[in-house]
N, C-alpha and C positions, 0 to 999 in steps of 0.2 A: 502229732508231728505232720500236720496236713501242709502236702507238697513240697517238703523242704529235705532233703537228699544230703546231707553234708559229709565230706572225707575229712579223717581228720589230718592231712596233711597233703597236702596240693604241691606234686614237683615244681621246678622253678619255671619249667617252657609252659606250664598253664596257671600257672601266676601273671596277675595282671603286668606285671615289668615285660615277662618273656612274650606274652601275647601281642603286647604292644609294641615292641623287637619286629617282631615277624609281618604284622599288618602293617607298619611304616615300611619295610623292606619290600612287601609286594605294592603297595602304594608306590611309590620310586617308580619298582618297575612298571607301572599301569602307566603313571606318568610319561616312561619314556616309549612305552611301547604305543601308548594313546595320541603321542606327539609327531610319531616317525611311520607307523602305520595307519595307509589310507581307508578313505570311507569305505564301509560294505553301503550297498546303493539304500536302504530306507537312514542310515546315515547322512547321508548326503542330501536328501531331500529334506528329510527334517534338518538340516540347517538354513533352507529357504525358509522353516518356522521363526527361527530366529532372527532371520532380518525382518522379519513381521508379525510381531507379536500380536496377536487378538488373546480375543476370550473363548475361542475355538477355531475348530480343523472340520476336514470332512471327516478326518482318520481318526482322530483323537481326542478326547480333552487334550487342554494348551500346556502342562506343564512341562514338557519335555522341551518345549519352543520358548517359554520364559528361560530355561534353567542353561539353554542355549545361546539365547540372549543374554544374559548374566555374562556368560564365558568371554562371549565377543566384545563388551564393553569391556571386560578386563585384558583378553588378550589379543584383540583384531578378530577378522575374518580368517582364523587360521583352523586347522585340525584339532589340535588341541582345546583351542575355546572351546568348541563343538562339544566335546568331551569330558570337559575339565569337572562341573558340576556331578557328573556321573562319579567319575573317578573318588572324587572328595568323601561321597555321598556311602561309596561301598565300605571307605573305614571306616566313616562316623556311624556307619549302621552294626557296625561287626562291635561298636562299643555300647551300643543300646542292645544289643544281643545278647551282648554279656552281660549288661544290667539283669536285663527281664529273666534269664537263663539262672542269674546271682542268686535274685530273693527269692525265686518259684523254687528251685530245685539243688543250692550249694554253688558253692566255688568252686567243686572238682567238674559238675554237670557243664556249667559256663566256662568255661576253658576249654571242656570237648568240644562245645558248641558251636564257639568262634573257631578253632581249629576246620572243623566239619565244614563249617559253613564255607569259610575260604578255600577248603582243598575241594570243592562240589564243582563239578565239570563247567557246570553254567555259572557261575562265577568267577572261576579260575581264567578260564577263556572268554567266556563273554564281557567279565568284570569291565571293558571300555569301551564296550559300543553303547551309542546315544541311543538309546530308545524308549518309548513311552515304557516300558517295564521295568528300567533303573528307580525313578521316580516311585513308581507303583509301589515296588518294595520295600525301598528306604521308609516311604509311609505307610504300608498297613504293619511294618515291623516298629513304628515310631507309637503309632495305637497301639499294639500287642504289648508293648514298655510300658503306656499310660495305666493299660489295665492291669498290668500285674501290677502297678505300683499302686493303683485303687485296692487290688485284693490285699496285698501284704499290711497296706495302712489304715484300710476302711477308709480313708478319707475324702468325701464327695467329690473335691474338686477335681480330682485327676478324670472326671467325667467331661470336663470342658475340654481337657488336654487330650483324651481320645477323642471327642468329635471333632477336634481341629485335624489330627492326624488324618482323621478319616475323610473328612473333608477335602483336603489339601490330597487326600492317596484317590477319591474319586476324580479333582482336577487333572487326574495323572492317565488314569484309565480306568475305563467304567467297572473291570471285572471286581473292583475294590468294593462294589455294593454286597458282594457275597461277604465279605467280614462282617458287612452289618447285619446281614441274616447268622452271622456264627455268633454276634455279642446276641440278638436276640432268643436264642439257642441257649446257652452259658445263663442267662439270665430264668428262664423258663424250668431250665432243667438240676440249674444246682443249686441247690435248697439252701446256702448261703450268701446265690448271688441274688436271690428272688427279693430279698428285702429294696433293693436299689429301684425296682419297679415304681415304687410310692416317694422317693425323692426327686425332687426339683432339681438335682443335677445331672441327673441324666436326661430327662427333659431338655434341659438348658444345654446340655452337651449336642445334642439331636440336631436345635435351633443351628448351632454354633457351624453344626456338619452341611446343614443344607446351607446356609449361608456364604458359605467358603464354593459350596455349588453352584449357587445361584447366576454366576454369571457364566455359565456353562451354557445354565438353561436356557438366561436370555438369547443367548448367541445362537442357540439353534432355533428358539423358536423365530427367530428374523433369518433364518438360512433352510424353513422346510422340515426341519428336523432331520438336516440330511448324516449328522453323526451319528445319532439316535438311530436311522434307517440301515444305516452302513454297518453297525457292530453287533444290536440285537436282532436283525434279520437272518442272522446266520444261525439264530439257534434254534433246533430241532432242525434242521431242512436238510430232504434228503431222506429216504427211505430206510428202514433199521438193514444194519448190513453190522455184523463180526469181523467185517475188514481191518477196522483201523482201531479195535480193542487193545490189540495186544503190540500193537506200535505204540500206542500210547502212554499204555504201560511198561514196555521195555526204555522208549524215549525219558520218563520220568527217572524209572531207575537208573541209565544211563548216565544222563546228567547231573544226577544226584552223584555219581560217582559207585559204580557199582559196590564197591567195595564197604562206600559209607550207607549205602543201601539197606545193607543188613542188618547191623545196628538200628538201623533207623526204624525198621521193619517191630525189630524187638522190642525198642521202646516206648512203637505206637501201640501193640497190644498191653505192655504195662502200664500206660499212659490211659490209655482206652476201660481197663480194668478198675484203677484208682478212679476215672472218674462216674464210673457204674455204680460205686460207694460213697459218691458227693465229694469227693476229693476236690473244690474251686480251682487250686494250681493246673493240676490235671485237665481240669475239663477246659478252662480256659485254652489249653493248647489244642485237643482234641478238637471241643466243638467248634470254634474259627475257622479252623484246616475244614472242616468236612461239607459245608455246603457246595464251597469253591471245588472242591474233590469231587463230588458224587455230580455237580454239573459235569466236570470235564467228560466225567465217565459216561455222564446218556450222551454228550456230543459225541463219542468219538462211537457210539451206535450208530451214528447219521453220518458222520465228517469226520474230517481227520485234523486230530488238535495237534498244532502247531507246538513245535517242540518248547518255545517261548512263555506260551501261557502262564505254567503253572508257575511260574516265578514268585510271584509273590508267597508261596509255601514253604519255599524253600530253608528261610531262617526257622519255622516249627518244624521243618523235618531235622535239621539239624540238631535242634534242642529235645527231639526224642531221642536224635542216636546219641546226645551227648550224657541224659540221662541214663540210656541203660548203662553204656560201657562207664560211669560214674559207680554204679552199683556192681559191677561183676569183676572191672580190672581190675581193683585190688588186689580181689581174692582168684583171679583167673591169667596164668600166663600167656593163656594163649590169646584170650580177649584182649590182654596188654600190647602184644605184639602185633596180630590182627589190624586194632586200634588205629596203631605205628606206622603200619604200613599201609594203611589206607592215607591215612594222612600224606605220608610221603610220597604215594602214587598222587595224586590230586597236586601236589605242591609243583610234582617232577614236571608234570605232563603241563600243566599252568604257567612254568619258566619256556618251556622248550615250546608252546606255539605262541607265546608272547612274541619270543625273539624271534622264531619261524615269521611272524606276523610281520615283522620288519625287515629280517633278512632270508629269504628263503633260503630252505635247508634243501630242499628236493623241488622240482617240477613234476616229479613221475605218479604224483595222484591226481593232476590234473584238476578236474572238478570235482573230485570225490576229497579235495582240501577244502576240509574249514573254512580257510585264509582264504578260499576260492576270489569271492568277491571283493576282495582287498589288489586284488591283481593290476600290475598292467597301465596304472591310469594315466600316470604319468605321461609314460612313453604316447600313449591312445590320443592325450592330451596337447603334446606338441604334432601328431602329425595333421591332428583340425586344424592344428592353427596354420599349418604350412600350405594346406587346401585350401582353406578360407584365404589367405592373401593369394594364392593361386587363381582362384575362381573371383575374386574379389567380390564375397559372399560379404552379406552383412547383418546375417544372423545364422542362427542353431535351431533347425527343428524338430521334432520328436516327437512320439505318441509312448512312451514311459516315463511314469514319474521318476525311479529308479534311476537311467539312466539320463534324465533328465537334470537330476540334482548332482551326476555325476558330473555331463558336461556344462552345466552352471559353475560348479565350482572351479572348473580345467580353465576355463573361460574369462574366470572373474577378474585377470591382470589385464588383459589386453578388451576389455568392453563390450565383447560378440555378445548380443543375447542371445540367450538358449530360451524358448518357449515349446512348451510342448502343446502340441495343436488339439488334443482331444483333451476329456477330462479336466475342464478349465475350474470347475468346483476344487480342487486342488489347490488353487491360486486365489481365492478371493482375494487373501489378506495384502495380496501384492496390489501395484499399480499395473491394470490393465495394458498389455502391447499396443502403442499405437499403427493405426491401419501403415502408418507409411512406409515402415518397418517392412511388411512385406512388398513393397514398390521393386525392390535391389532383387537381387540374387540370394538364395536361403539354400543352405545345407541339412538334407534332409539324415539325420542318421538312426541305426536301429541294429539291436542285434539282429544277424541274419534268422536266427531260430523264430523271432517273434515280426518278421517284417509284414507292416500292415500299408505297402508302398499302394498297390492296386487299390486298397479299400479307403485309405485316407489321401494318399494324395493326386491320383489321377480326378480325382472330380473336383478339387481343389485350383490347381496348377495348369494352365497350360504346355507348358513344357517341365517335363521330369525324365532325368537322363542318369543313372549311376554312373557313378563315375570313378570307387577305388569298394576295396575290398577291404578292410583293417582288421590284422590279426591281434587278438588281446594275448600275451604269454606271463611265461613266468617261466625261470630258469630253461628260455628255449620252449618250452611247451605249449603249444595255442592249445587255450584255452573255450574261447569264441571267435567266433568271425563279428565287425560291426561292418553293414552294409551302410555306403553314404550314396545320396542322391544329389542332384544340384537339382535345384527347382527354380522357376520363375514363372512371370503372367500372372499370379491370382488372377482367380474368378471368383465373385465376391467376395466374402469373408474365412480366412483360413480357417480361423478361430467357429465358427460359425457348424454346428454339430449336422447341421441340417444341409449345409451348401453343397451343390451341386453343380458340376462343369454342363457350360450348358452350348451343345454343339453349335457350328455357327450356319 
């Protein structure tokens, strides 16, 4: 009975009806929370992807700017567009969850699974921001479906349908090459999947993955390789230090959802056990998860992994804790309840900063809120404009991309450009500023925390004058100060990384 876990009766909330109940219900709410709450700032910028689609970023592979672009042709240049693709993306993933979850391990395991996965901190909450890691997931979870649908059938071809997934999950972000070091893993290590090495569909599947790459590749080799620079430079760098270990680990657990944690804990050593015995179901979840793992783990010896990363794990961690408590609630009331109440903590806390998200509840966490960067724009956004017809400026300047892509979008009804003056490898995909743009009057803004006034614009500008102070809040609460400048005179080129004011 290799990998296959079955109850013989499945209540009716994880039965395919009641599962499917629940993920339209929180879909709704993503919907309306993803439509009424504003961008956090790599939101915002990535929707400059979408009005310019390439076949690369400096930051990214491009999928996250197609699937942005999708949005906007269906619904304008609105928040929602931004979003929508994501949104779609987390239900149709929670139903190939429950596939793969189905044939590897029973109908009671995939019920937990989907449960888990949607009550998981980082889904619950993150579930509608735009980011390169929606994409990532939905596809190395669309390959993880492919292969267990290879293991259950033996049937070659689902090898094309995982190298597409994989393909299509490296398009999205590069961390997705680690599933392909866990297939080659699963393939080496479990003496039923070793036979697939001598088939031409997996070969063909391989083809199928760099193919779906390849215009990644081109795109950077005509741009320096500066993606390629930008994402794998950052691994190992940095001295071995125990600092950021057990951040790491507490981060994962966290998000995971403490609660769903433990379960999950349990049914990676059972998971981890079955597949010490050649168990294919098993190892298949196991060996995938673990290259991607045991990376994160020597980076956060050097650096400190971003709470975001391990996202893509997420659906296998869920389908361990969904395996164990398949195995023990039955026969255990406390594991039943436990179970319960994990789930309902994950669901509670997931309605309540949705709606936080849109309508604040409190201001008194300040910046230690979530929602933090959700704050404020608005208001932020009408008092540039009442400056700019003030000052009768005729653009937006900046040296963050972040809030760059904020006031781009504040901006986009009334025509001000926003350009941010350094870091112009950001923008390839756009049409360059032209010089005359800076001829008029330009509005330099910046949080005050990060103001680079002295370093970028006094060598730039011959006159540069501040001139307001702008409070971001939230129920009352400033949150940041934004410093604004008025600027005029260039002196050569603003845009120009090298230009320097040059006395007279």
């Amino acid at each position: 009975m290799e990998g296959r876990m079955q109850a013989e009766e499945v209540p009716v909330w994880l039965r395919p009806s009641g599962l499917t109940v629940l993920v339209l219900a929180l879909t709704a709410l993503r919907l309306w929370s993803g439509a009424n709450a504003h961008f956090v700032e790599d939101e915002a910028y990535y929707r400059l992807w979408g009005l310019g689609p390439s076949w690369g970023y400096y930051d990214h592979p491009p999928m996250i700017g197609w699937w942005i672009a999708a949005g906007q042709w269906v619904l304008g240049d609105t928040v929602l567009a931004v979003r929508l693709l994501v949104i779609l993306a987390s239900a149709l993933g929670s139903l190939f969850l429950w596939r793969t979850a189905d044939i590897l391990f029973g109908r009671l395991a995939a019920g937990w699974s989907v449960l888990f996965f949607n009550a998981s901190i980082l889904v619950g909450v993150g579930g509608i921001l735009a980011t390169p890691d929606a994409p990532s997931v939905f596809f190395w979870g669309l390959a993880l479906w492919a292969l267990a649908e290879l293991h259950v059938s033996q049937k070659g071809g689902w090898w094309l349908a995982a190298g597409l997934f994989a393909g299509l999950g490296l398009t999205s972000k590069y961390s997705v090459l680690f599933l392909g070091a866990g297939i080659v893993l699963w393939l080496l290590l479990v003496p039923s999947a070793r036979k697939w090495l001598a088939s031409w569909q997996l070969w063909a599947g391989g083809v199928v993955a760099i193919a779906c790459f390849a215009p990644v590749l081109w795109w950077n080799a005509g741009h320096d390789w500066v993606s390629f620079y930008k994402q794998f430079g950052r691994a190992g760098r940095g001295e071995l230090t125990s600092k950021y270990v057990f951040e790491f680990l507490g981060a994962v657990l966290g998000l995971l959802n403490p609660l769903i944690a433990i379960p999950a804990l349990a049914g990676a050593g059972l998971l981890v056990r079955r597949t010490l015995k050649g168990d294919g179901a098993a190892g298949l979840i196991v060996l995938t998860v673990l290259p991607f793992l045991v990376y994160l783990l020597i980076h956060s010896l050097h650096a400190r992994v971003q709470g975001n990363w391990p996202a893509p794990l997420f659906p296998a961690f869920a389908i361990m804790a969904g395996v164990f408590v398949s195995r023990v609630e039955t026969g255990s009331r406390f594991w039943g309840y436990f179970s319960r109440g994990a789930v309902l903590l994950g669901l509670v806390v997931a309605v309540v900063v949705q709606i936080h998200a849109v309508h604040a509840l409190t201001g008194r966490f300040a910046r230690k809120d979530p929602t933090f960067q959700l704050r404020g724009w608005p208001e932020i956004g009408q008092e540039v404009k009442d400056l700019a017809l003030k000052t009768n400026a005729t653009y937006i300047a900046t040296s963050g991309y972040g809030l760059n892509g904020q006031l781009a979008f504040l901006m986009k009804d009334n025509s001000l450009p926003v350009v941010q003056l350094d870091e112009r490898i950001r923008y390839v995909m756009l049409p360059a500023p032209d010089q005359v743009l800076f001829h008029g009057t330009g509005l330099y803004i910046s949080e005050e925390r990060r103001n680079a006034a002295d370093r970028l614009l006094r060598p730039k500008f011959g006159k540069v004058e501040q001139i307001a102070l702008l409070p971001r809040k939230v129920d009352g609460t400033v949150l940041e100060n934004l410093v604004v400048y008025q600027v005029s005179e260039p002196v050569g080129d603003p845009l120009d990384p090298v230009s320097t004011k040059v006395d007279p």
